[in-house]
Structures are given as C-alpha cells and as structure tokens.
C-alpha positions in Angstrom: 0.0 0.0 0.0 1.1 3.8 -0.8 0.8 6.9 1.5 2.2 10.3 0.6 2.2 13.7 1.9 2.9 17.0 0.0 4.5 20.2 1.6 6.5 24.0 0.2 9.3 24.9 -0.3 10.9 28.3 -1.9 13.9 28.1 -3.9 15.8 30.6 -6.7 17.3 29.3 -10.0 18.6 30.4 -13.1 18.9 28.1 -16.3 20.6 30.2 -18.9 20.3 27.5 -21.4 16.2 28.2 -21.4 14.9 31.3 -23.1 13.8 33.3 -20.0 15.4 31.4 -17.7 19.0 32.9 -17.7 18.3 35.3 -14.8 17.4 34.3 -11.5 14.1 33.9 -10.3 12.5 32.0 -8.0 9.5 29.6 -7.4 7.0 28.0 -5.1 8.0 24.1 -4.8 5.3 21.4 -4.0 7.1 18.7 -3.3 5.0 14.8 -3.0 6.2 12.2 -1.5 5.2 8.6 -1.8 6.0 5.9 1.0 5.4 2.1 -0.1 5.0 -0.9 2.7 2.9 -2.9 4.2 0.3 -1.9 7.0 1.4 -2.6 10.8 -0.7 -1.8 13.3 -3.4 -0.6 10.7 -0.6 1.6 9.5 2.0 2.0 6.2 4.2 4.6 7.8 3.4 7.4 10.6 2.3 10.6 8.4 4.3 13.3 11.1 8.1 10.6 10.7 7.4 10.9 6.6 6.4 15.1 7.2 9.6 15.0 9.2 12.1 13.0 7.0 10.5 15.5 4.0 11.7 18.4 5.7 15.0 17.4 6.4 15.6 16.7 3.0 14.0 19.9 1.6 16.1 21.8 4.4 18.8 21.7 1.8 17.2 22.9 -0.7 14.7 25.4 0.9 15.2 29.3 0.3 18.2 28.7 -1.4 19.7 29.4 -4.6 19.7 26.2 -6.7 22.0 26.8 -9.4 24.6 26.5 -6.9 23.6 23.0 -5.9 22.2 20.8 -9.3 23.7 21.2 -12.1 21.7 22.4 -14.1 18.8 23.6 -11.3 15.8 21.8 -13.1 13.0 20.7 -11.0 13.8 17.0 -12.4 16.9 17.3 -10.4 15.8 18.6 -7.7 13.2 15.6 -7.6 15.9 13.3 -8.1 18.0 14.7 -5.4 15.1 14.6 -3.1 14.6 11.1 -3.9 18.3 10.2 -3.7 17.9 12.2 0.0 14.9 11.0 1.3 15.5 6.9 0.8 19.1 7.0 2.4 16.2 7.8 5.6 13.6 6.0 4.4 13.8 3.2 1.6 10.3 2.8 1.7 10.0 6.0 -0.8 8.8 5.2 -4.0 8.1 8.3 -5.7 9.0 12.4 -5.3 7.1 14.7 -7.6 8.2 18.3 -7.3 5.7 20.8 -8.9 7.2 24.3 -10.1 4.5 27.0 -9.8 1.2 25.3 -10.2 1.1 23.8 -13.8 4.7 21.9 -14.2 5.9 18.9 -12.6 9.0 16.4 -12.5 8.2 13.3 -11.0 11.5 10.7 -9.7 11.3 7.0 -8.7 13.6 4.7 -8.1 14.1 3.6 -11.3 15.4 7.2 -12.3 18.5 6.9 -9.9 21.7 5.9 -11.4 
C-alpha cells in the first residue's frame, strides 16, 4: 500500500540555457512524496516521521539558490536529489514529484536513480 504527503518549499534558480530562464528567479515548490509498505498496526508509515524526513531533506534545498547545488537547477533534479535524499532515511519512498509553480511537474522514482 502507498501513503504520501505533500508540503513547500521556496527556492531561486537560473537556467541560462532556457529562453527566459537565464536570470534568476525564484518559485514555489510542491514537493509529494510517496512511501510504499505494508500496513502494521493498521498503518504503512506514521504521516508526522514521513512530514519530518520530507523536511529534512528539503532543508537543503529550501530558500536557497539552486543553481549553486544541481547542475543544471531543473525541477527534475531537484526531484531526483530529493529522492536520492529521502530513501538514504527511508527506503520505503517510491516516488517524489516536485511541482514548479502550479502547472509543471517532474516526477522521480527509483528507477530514475543511477
């Protein structure tokens, strides 16, 4: 079974390789995470330990500029990093989706990690 939370996150970027992208600007991050187990005790996974793994790994990332830690700063590595992040905690994650602004997405899984 699957459980997920979402929560925000505010970074800056710059892509100069994108039209209109070359100077820094910033965005509103959702960031989703999916957790995969089986239930105990009627539950997959505690929703406040997956919150609080979440934040920790977004802590790196939050209100700073990303260009200076992806190369380049897209939001599919960011989710990627995230991922990478998140199952050294929890190997249970299956799945980080990071949404920049509300109509573009990146989504990682496992699969997507070298």
């Amino acid at each position: 079974m699957k459980v997920g939370i979402f929560d925000f996150m505010d970074c800056a970027h710059s892509v100069p390789a994108l039209d209109g992208c070359g100077v820094a600007h910033g965005h509103t991050y959702k960031v989703e995470v999916v957790f995969e187990g089986e239930i105990k005790d009627g539950m997959v996974m505690d929703f406040k330990a997956l919150r609080e793994a979440t934040r920790r790994a977004m802590a790196r990332y939050d209100h700073k500029d990303l260009s200076g830690l992806l190369d380049p700063p897209s939001c599919e590595n960011l989710s990627l990093a995230l991922l990478a992040d998140l199952r050294r905690e929890l190997p249970g994650v299956v799945l980080v989706r990071c949404w920049e602004g509300h109509n573009k997405w990146a989504e990682a899984g496992p699969e997507d990690l070298a």
